[in-house]
MARBA-803290 format. One record per atom (N, C-alpha, C, O): atom name; z, x, y. Coordinates in nm, 3 decimals, decimal comma, always signed. Layout:
N
  atome        z        x        y
     CA        Z        X        Y
...
This chain:
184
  atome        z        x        y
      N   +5,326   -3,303   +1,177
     CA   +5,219   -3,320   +1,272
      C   +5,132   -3,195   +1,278
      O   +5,012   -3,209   +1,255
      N   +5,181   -3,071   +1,307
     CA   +5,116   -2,953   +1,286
      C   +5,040   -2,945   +1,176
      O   +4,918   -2,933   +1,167
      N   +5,160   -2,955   +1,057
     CA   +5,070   -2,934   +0,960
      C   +4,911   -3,010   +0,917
      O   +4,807   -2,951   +0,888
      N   +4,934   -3,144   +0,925
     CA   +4,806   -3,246   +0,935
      C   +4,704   -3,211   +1,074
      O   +4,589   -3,254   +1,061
      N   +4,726   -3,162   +1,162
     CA   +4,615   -3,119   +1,222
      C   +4,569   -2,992   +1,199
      O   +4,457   -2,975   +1,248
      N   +4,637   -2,848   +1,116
     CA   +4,569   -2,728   +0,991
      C   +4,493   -2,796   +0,910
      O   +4,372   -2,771   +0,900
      N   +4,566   -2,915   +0,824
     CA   +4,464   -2,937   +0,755
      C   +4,328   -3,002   +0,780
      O   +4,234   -3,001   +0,701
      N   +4,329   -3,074   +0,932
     CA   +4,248   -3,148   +0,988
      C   +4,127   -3,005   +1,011
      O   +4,014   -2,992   +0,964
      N   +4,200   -2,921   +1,096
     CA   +4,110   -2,814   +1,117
      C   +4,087   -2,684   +0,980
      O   +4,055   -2,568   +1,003
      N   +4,110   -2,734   +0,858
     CA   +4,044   -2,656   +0,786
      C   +3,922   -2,752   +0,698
      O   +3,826   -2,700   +0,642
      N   +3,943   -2,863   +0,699
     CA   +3,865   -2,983   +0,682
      C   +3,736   -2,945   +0,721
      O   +3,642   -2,900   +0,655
      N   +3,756   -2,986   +0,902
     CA   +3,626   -2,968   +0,984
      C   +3,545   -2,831   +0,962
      O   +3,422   -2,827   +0,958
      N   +3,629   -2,718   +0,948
     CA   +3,577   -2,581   +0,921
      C   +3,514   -2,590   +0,847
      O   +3,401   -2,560   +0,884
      N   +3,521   -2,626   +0,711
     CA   +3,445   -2,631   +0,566
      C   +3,294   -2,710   +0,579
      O   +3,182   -2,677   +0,538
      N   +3,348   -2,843   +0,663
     CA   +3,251   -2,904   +0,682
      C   +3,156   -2,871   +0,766
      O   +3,044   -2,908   +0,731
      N   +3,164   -2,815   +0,864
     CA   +3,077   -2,708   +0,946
      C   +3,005   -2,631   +0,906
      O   +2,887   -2,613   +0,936
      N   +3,093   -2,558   +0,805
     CA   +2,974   -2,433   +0,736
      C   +2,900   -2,465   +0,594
      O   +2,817   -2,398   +0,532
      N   +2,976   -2,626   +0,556
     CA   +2,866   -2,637   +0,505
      C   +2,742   -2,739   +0,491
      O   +2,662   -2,772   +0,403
      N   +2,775   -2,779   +0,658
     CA   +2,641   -2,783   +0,749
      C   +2,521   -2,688   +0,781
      O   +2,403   -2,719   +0,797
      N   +2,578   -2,569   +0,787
     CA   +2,480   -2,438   +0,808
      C   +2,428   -2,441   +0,723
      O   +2,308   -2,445   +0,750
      N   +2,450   -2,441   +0,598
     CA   +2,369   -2,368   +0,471
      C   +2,269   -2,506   +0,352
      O   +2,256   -2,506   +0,230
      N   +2,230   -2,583   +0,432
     CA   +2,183   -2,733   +0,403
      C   +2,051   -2,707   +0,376
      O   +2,008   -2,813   +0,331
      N   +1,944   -2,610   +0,377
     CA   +1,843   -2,576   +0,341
      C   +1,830   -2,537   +0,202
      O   +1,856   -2,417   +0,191
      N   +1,805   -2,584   +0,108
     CA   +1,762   -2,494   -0,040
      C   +1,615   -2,562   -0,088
      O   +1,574   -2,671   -0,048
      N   +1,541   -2,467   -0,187
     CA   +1,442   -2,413   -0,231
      C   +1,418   -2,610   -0,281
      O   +1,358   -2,687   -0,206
      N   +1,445   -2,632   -0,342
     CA   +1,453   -2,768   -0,401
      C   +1,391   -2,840   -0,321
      O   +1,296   -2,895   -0,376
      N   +1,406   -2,868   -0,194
     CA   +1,310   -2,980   -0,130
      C   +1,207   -2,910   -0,065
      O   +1,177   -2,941   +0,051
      N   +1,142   -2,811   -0,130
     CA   +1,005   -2,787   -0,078
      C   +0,929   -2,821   -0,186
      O   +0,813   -2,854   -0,162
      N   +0,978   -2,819   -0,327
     CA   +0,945   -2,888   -0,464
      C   +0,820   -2,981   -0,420
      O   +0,823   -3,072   -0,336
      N   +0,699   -2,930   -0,505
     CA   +0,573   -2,986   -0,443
      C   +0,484   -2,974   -0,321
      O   +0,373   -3,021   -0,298
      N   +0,577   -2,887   -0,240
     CA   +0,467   -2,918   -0,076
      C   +0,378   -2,778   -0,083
      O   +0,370   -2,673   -0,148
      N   +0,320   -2,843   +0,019
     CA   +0,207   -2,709   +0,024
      C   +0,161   -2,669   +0,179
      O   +0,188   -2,739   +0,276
      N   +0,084   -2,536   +0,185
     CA   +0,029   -2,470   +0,055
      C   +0,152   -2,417   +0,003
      O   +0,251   -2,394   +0,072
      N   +0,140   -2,397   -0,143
     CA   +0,197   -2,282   -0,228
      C   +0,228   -2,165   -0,158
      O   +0,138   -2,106   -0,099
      N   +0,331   -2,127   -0,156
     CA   +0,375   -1,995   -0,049
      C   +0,276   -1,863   -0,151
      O   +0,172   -1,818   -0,103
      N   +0,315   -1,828   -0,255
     CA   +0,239   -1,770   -0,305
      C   +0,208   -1,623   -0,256
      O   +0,106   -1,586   -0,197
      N   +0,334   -1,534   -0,297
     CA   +0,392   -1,430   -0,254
      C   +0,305   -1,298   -0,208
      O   +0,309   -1,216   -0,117
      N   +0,235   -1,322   -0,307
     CA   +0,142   -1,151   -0,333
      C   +0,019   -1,217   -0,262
      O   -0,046   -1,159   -0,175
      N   -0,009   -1,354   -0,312
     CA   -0,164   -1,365   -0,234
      C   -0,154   -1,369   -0,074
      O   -0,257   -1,341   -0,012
      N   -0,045   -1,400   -0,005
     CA   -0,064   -1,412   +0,086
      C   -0,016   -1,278   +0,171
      O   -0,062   -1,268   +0,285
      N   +0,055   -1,196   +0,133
     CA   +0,048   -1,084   +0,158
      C   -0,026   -0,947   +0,153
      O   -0,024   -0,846   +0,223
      N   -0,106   -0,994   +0,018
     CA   -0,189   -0,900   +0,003
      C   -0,304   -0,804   +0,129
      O   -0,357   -0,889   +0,200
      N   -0,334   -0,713   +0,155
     CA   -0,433   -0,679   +0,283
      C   -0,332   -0,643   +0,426
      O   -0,233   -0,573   +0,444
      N   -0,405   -0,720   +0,502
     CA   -0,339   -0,686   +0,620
      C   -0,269   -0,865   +0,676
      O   -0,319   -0,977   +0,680
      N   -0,135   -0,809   +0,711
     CA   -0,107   -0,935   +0,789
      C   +0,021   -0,872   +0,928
      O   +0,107   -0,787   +0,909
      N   +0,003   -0,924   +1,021
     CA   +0,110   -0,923   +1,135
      C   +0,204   -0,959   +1,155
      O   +0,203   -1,060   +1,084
      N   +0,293   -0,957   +1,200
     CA   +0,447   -1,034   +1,282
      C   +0,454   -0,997   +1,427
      O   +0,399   -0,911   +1,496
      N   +0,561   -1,111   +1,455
     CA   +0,563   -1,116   +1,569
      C   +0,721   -1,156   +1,549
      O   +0,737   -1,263   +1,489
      N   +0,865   -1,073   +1,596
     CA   +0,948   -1,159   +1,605
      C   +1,074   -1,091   +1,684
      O   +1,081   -0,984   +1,744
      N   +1,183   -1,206   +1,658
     CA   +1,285   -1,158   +1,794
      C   +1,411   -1,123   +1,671
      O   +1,401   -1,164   +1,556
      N   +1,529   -1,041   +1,720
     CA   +1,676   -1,074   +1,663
      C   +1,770   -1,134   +1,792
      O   +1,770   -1,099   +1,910
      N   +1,844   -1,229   +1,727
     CA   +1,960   -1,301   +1,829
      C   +2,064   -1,286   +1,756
      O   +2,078   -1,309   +1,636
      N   +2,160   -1,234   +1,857
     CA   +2,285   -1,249   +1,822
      C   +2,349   -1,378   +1,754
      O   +2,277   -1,478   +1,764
      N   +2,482   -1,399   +1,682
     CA   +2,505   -1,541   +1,713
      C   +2,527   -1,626   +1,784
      O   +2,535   -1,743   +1,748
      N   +2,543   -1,579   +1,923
     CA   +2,546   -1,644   +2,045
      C   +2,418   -1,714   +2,074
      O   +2,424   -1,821   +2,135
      N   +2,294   -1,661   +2,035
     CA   +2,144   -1,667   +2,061
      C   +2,105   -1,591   +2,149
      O   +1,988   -1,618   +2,177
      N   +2,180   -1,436   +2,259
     CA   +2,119   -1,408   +2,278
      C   +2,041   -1,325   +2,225
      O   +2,073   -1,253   +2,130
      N   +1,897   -1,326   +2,295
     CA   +1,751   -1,220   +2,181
      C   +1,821   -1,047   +2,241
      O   +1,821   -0,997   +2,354
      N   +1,866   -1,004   +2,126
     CA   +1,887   -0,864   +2,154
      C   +1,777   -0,779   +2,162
      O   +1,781   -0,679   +2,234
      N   +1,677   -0,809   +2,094
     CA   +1,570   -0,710   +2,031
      C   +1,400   -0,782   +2,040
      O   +1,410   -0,893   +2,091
      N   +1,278   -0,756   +2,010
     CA   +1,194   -0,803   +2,005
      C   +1,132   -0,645   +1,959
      O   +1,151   -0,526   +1,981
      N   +1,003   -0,784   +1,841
     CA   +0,949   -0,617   +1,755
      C   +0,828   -0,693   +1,738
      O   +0,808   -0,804   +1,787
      N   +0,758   -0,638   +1,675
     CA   +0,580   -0,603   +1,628
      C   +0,563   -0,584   +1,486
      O   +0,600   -0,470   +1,459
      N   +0,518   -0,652   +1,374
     CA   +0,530   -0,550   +1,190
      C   +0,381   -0,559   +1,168
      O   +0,317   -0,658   +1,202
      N   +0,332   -0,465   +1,115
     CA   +0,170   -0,481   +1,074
      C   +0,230   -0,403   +0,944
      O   +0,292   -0,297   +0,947
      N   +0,191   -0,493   +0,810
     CA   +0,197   -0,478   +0,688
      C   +0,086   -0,474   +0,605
      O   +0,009   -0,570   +0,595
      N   +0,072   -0,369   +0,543
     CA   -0,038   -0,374   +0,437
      C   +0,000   -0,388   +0,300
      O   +0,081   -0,313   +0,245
      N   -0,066   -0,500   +0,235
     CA   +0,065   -0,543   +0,077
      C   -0,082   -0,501   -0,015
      O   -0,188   -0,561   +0,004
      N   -0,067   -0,385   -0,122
     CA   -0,108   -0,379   -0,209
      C   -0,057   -0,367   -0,378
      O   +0,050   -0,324   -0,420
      N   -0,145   -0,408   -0,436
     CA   -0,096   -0,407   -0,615
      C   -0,110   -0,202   -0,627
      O   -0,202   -0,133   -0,584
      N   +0,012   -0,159   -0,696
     CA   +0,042   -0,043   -0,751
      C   +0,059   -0,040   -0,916
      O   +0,177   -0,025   -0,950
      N   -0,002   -0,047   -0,985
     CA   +0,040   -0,100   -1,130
      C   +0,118   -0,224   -1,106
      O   +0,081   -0,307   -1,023
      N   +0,214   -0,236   -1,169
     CA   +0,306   -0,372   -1,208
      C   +0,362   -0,412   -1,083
      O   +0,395   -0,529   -1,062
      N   +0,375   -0,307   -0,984
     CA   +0,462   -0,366   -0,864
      C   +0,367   -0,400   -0,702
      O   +0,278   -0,323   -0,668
      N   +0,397   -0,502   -0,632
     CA   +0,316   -0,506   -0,520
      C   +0,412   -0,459   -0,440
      O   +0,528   -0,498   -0,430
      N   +0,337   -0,339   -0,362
     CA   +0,396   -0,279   -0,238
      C   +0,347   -0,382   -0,105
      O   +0,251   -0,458   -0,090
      N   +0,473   -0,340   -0,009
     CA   +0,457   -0,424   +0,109
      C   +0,477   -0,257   +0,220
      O   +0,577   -0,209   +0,272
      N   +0,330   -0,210   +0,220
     CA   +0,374   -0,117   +0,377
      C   +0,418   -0,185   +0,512
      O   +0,344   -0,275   +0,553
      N   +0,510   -0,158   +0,573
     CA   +0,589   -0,195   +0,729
      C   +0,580   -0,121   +0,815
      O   +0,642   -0,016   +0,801
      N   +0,532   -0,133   +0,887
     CA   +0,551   -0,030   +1,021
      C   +0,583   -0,130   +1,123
      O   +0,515   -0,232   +1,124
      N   +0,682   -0,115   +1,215
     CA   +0,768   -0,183   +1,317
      C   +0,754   -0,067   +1,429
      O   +0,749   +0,056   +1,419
      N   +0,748   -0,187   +1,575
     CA   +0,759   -0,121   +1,674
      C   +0,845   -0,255   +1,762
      O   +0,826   -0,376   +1,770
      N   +0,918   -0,187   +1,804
     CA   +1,034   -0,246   +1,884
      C   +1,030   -0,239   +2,001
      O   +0,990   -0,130   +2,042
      N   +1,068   -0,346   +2,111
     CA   +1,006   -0,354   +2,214
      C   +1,070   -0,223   +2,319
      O   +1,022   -0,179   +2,423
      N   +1,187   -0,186   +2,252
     CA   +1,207   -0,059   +2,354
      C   +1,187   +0,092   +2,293
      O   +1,256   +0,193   +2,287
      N   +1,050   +0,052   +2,249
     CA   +0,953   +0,170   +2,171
      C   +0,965   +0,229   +2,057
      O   +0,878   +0,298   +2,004
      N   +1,105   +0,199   +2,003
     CA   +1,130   +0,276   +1,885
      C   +1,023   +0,206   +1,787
      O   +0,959   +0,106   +1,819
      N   +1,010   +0,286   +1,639
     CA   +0,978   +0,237   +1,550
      C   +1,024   +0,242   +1,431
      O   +1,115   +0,324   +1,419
      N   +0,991   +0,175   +1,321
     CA   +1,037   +0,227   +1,233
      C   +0,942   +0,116   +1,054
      O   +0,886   +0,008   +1,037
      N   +0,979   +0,235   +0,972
     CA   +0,893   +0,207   +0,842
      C   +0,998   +0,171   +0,735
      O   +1,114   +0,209   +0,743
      N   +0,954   +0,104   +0,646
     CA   +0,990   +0,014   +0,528
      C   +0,848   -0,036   +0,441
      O   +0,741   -0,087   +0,474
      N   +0,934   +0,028   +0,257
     CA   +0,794   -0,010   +0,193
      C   +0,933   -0,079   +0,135
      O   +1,055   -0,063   +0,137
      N   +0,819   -0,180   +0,076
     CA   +0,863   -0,247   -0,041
      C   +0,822   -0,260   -0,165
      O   +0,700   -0,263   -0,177
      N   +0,889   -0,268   -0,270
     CA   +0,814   -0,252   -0,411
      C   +0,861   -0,350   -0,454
      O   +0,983   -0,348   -0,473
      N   +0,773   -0,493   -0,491
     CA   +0,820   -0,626   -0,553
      C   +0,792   -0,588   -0,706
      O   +0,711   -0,507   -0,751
      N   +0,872   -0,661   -0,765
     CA   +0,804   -0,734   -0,948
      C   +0,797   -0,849   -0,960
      O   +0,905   -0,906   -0,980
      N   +0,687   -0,925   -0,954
     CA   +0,716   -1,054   -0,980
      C   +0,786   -1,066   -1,147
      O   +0,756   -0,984   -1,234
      N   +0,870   -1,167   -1,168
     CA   +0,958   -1,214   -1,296
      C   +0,941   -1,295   -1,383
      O   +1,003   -1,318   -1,487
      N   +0,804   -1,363   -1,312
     CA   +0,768   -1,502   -1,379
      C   +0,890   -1,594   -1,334
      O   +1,010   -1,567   -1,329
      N   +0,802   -1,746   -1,292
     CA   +0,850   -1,849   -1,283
      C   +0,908   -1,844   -1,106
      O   +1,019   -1,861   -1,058
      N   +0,780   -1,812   -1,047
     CA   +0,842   -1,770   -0,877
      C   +0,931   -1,726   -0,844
      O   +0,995   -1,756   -0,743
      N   +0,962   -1,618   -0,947
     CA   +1,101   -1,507   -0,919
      C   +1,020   -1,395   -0,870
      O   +0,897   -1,380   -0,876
      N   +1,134   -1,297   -0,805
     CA   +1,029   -1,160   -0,742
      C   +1,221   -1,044   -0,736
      O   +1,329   -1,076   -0,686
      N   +1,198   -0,970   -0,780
     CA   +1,285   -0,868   -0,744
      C   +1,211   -0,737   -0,646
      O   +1,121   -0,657   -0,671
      N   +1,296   -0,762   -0,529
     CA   +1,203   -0,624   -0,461
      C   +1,350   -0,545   -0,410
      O   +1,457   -0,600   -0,383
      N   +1,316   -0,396   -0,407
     CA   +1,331   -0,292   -0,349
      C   +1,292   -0,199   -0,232
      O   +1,170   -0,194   -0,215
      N   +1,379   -0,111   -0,133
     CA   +1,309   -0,095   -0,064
      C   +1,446   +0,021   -0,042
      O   +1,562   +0,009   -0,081
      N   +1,385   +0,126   +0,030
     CA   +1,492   +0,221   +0,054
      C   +1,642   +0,171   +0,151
      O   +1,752   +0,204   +0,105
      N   +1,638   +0,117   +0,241
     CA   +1,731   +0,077   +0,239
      C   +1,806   -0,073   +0,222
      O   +1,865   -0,125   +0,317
      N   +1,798   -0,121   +0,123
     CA   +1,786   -0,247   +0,062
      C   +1,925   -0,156   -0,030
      O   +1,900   -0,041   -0,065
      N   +2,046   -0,207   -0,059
     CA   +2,154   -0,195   -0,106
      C   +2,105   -0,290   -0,262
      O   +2,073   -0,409   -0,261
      N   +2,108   -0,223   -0,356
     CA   +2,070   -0,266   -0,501
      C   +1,890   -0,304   -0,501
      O   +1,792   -0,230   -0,488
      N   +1,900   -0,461   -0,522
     CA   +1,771   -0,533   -0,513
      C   +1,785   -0,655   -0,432
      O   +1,890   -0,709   -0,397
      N   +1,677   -0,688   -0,411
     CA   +1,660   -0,823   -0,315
      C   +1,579   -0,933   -0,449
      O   +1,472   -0,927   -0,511
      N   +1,680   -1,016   -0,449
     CA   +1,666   -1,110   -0,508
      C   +1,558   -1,272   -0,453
      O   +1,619   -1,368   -0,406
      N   +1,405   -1,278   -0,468
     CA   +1,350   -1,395   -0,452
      C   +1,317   -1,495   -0,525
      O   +1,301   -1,493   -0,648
      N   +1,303   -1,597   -0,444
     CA   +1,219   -1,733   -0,566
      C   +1,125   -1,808   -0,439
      O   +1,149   -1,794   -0,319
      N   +1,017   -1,885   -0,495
     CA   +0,959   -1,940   -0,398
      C   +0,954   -2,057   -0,488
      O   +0,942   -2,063   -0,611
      N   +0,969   -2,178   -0,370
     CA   +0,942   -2,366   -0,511
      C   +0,828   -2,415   -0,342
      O   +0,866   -2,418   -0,225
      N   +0,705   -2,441   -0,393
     CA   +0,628   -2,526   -0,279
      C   +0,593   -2,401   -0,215
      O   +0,538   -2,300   -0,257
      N   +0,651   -2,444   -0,074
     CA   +0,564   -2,354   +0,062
      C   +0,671   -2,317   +0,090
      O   +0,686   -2,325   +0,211
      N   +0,798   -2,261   +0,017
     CA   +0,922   -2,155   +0,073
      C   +0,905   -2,036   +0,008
      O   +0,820   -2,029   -0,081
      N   +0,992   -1,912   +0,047
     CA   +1,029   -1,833   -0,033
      C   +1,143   -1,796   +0,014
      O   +1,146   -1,769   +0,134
      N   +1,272   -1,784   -0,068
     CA   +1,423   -1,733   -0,014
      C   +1,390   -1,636   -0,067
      O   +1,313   -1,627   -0,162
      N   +1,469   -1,517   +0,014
     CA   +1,520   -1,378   -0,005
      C   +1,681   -1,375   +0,044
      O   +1,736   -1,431   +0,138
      N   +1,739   -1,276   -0,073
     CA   +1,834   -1,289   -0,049
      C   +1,893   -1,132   -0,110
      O   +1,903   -1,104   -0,230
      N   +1,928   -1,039   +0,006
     CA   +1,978   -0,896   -0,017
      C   +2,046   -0,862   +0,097
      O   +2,051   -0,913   +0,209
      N   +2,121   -0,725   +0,027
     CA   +2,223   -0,663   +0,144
      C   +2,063   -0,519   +0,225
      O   +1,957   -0,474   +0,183
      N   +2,122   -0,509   +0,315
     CA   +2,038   -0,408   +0,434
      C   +2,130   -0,323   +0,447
      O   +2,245   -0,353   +0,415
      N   +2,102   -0,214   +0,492
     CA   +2,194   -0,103   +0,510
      C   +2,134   -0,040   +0,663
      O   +2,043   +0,040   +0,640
      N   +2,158   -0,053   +0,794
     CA   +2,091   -0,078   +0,922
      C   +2,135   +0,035   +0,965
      O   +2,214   +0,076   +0,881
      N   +2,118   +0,159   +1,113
     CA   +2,122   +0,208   +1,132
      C   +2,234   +0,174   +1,276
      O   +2,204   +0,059   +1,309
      N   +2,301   +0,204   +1,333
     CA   +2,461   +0,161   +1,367
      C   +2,512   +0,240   +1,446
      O   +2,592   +0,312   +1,387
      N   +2,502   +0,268   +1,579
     CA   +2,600   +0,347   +1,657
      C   +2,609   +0,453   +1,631
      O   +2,724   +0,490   +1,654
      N   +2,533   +0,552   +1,582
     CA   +2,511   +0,675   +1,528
      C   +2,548   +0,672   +1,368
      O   +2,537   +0,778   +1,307
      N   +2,580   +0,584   +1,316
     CA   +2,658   +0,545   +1,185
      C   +2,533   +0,437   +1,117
      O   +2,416   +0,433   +1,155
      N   +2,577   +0,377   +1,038
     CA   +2,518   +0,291   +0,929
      C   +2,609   +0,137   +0,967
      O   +2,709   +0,129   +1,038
      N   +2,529   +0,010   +0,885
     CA   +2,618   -0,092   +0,865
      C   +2,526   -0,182   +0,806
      O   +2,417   -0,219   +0,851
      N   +2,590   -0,217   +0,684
     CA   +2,578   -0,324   +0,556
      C   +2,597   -0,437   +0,597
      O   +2,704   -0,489   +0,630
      N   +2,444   -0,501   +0,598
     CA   +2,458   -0,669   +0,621
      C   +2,385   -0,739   +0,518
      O   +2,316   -0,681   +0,435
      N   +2,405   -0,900   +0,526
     CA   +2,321   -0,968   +0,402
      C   +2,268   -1,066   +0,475
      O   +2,315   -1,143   +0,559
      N   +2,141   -1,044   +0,421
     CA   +2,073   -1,151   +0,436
      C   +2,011   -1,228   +0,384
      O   +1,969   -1,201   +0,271
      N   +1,978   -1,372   +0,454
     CA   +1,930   -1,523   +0,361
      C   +1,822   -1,556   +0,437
      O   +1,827   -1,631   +0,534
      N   +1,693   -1,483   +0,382
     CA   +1,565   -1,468   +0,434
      C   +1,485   -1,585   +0,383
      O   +1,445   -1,574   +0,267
      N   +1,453   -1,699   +0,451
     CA   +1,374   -1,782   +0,453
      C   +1,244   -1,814   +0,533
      O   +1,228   -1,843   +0,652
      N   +1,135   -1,796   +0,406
     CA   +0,992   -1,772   +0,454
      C   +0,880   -1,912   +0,414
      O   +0,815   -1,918   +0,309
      N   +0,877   -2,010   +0,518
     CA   +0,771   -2,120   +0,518
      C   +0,619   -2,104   +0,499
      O   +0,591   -1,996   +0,553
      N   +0,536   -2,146   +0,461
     CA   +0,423   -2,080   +0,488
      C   +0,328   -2,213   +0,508
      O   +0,288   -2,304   +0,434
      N   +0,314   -2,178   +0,637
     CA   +0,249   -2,361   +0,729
      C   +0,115   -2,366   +0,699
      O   +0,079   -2,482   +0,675
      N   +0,028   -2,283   +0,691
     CA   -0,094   -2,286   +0,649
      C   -0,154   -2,169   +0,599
      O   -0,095   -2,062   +0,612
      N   -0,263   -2,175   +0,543
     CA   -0,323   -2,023   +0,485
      C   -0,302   -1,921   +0,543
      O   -0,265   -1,816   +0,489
      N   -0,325   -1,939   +0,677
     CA   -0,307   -1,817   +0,786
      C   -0,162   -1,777   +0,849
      O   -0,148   -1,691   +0,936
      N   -0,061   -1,850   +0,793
     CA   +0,064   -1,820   +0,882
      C   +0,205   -1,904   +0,793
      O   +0,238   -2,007   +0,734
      N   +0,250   -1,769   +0,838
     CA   +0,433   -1,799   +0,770
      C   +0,508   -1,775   +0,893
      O   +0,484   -1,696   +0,984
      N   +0,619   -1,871   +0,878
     CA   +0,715   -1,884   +0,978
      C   +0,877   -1,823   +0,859
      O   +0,918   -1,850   +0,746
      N   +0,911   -1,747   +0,956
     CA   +1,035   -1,649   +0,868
      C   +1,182   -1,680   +0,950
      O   +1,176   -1,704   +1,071
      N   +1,240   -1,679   +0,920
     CA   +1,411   -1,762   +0,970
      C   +1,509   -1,651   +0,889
      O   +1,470   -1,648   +0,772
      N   +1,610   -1,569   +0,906
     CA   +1,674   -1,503   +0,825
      C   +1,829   -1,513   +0,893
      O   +1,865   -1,491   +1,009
      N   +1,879   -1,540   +0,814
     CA   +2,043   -1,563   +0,870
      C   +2,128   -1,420   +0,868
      O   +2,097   -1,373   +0,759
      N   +2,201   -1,345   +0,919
     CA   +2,256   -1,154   +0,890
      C   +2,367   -1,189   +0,868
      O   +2,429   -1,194   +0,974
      N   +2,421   -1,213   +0,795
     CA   +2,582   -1,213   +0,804
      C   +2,639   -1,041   +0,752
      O   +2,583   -0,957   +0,682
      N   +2,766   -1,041   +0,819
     CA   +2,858   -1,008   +0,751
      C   +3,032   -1,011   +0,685
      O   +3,121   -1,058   +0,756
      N   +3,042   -0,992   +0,639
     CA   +3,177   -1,060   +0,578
      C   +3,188   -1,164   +0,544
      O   +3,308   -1,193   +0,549
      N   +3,118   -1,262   +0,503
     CA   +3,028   -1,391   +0,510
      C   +3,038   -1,447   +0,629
      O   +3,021   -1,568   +0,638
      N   +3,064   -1,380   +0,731
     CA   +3,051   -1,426   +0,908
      C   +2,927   -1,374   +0,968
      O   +2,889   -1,257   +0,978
      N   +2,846   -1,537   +1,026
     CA   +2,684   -1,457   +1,085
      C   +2,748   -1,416   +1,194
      O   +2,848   -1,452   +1,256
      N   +2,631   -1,293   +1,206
     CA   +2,635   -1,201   +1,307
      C   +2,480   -1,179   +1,422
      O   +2,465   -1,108   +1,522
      N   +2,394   -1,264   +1,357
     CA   +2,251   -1,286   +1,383
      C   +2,209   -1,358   +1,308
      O   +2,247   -1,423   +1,211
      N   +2,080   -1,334   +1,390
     CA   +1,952   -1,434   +1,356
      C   +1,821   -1,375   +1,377
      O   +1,791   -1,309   +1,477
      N   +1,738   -1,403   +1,271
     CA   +1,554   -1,319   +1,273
      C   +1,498   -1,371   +1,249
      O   +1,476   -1,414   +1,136
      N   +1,421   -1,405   +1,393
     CA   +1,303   -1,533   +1,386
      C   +1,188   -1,498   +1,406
      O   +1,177   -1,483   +1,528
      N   +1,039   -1,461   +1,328
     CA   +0,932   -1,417   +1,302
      C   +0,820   -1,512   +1,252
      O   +0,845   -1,610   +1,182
      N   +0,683   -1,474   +1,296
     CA   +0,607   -1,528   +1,244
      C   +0,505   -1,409   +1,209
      O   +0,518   -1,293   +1,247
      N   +0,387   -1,466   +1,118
     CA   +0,299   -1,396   +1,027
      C   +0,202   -1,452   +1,033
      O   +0,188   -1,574   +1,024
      N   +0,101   -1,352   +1,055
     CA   -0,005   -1,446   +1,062
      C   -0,135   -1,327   +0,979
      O   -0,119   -1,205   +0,992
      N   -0,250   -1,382   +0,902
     CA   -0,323   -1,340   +0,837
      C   -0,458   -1,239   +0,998
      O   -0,528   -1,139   +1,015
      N   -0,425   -1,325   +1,044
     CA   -0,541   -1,278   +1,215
      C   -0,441   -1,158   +1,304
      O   -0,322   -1,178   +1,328
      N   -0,486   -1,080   +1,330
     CA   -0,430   -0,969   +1,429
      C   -0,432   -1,035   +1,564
      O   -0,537   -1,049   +1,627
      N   -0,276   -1,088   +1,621
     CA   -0,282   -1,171   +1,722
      C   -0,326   -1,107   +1,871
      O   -0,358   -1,158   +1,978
      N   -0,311   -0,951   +1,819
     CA   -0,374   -0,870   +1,962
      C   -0,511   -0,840   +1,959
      O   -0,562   -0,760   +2,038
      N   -0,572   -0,900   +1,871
     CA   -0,731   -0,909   +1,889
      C   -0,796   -0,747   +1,846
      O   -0,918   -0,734   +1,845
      N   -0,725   -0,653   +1,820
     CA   -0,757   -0,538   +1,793
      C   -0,774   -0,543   +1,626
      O   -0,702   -0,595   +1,541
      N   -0,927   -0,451   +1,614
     CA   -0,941   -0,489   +1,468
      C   -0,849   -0,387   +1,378
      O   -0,768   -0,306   +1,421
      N   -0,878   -0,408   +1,266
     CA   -0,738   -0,348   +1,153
      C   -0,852   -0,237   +1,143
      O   -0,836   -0,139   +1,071
């Protein structure tokens, strides 16, 4: 009896998590617009977004104004973040596109490379972070999923796990218009 309800509850477990991960690149196949990595980043664009625990509560709330330019072969993504309890903080990125809506980007604290693809109006990202931690550091991964609803705006979803156990959630939007009305 024990035993058949372990296996009952390693059953449901499996099946649970792999309920979570039911999103892939494949059924955006065809939709539009074209996410279209560099064009839509290119210049100036904004964010607006929160982090939640896995519980959902919002721990954090931040601000990103990014400027994405071509450097020879690689498109940089400048970051500047401001966090709602004032801190800030910077992140460049240096993409390559790979051909065939692949993108390898780098970034100082990005653990190796961050691995992308975009099919339609997605783009997954998928890399380890190396975060700043209780006076310490801590290595998380993330499964960065970026929609892009119309010319002017991407909706961003990123799952944090660690140990393959989420630990958060980063929910952002982007938009091509400076939503505080202040010019660039």
């Amino acid at each position: 009896m024990i035993r058949r309800f372990m296996v009952a509850t390693v059953v449901a477990f499996t099946l649970l998590l792999a309920g979570c991960s039911s999103m892939t690149l494949e059924q955006f196949r065809g939709t539009q617009p074209a996410f279209a990595l560099t064009d839509y980043f290119e210049g100036k664009t904004w964010g607006h977004g929160v982090f939640q625990s896995r519980g959902g509560e919002i721990k954090r709330q931040f601000r990103v104004e990014i400027d994405g330019y071509w450097e020879g072969e690689e498109f940089v993504l400048d970051e500047d973040f401001v966090y709602d309890d004032g801190e800030t903080d910077q992140r460049t990125w240096r993409i390559t596109p790979t051909g065939e809506g692949r993108y390898i980007g780098r970034a100082d604290d990005i653990i190796g490379t961050a691995e992308g693809r975009e099919v339609g109006q997605a783009l997954n990202w998928r890399y380890e972070l190396r975060l700043p931690y209780d006076g310490s550091t801590i290595d998380v991964s993330f499964d960065d999923w970026m929609i892009r609803q119309s010319e002017n705006v991407v909706i961003n979803r990123a799952t944090v796990t660690k140990f393959g156990i989420q630990v958060g959630e980063v929910t952002l939007f982007f938009t091509k218009s400076n939503p505080d009305g202040e010019s660039s």
